[in-house]
N, C-alpha and C positions, 0 to 999 in steps of 0.2 A: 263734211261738205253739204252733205242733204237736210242739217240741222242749219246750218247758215243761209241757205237758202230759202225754207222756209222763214227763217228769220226777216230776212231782206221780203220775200213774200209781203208779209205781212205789216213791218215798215211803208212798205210801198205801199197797201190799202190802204196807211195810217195818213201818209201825205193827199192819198185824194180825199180822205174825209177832210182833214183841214184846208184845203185850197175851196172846200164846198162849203166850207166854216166860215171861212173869209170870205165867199163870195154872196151868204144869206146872212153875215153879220148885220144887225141892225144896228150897232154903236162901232166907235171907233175905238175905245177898249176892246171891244169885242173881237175887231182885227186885229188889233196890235198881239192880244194874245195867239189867235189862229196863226199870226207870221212868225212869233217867237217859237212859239212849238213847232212849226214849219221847218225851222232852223235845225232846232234839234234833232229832230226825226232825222232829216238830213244827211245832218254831221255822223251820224249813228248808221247809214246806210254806207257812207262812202267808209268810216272806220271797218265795218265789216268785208267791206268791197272797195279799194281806190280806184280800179278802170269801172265801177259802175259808170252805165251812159247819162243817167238822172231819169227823170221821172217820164211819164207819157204828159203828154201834150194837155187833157186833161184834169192832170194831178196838179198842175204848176199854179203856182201865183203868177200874176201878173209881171214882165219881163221886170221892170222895176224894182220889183220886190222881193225877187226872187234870192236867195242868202250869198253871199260874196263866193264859198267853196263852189257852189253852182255855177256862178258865172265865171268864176276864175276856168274851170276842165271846161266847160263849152269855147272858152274862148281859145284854150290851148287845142282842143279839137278842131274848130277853125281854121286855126292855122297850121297846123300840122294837114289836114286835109287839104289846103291850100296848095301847100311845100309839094302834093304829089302829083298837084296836076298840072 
């Protein structure tokens, strides 16, 4: 567990350098790559973790941009927070 954790640790530093990649990209390759890997990294926090909450406020891309598994649990979190009040 304390190996996972670290792991997740350090994915999560990996997301705010690329959201700070993306946001001093000088080209539009530049970003597309930063979102792609964004994605990734991601996809790879929540396989380690599924009730992961996602990143700090931050670490994020722009709501927009942000990869579908992202918006899909915040939006299920929504509404289930919703449901209890």
């Amino acid at each position: 567990m304390k190996s996972e954790d670290s792991k997740i640790s350090k994915l999560e530093d990996k997301l705010g350098q690329l959201a700070m990649e993306y946001r001093s990209a000088e080209s539009t390759d530049s970003q597309r790559r930063a979102i792609a890997s964004y994605s990734k990294v991601l996809n790879e926090v929540y396989a380690l973790d599924d009730g992961w909450l996602g990143p700090d406020a931050d670490s994020c891309l722009p709501e927009d941009l942000m990869p579908k598994a992202y918006l899909e649990r915040k939006a299920k979190r929504i509404k289930s927070f919703k449901s209890k009040v």
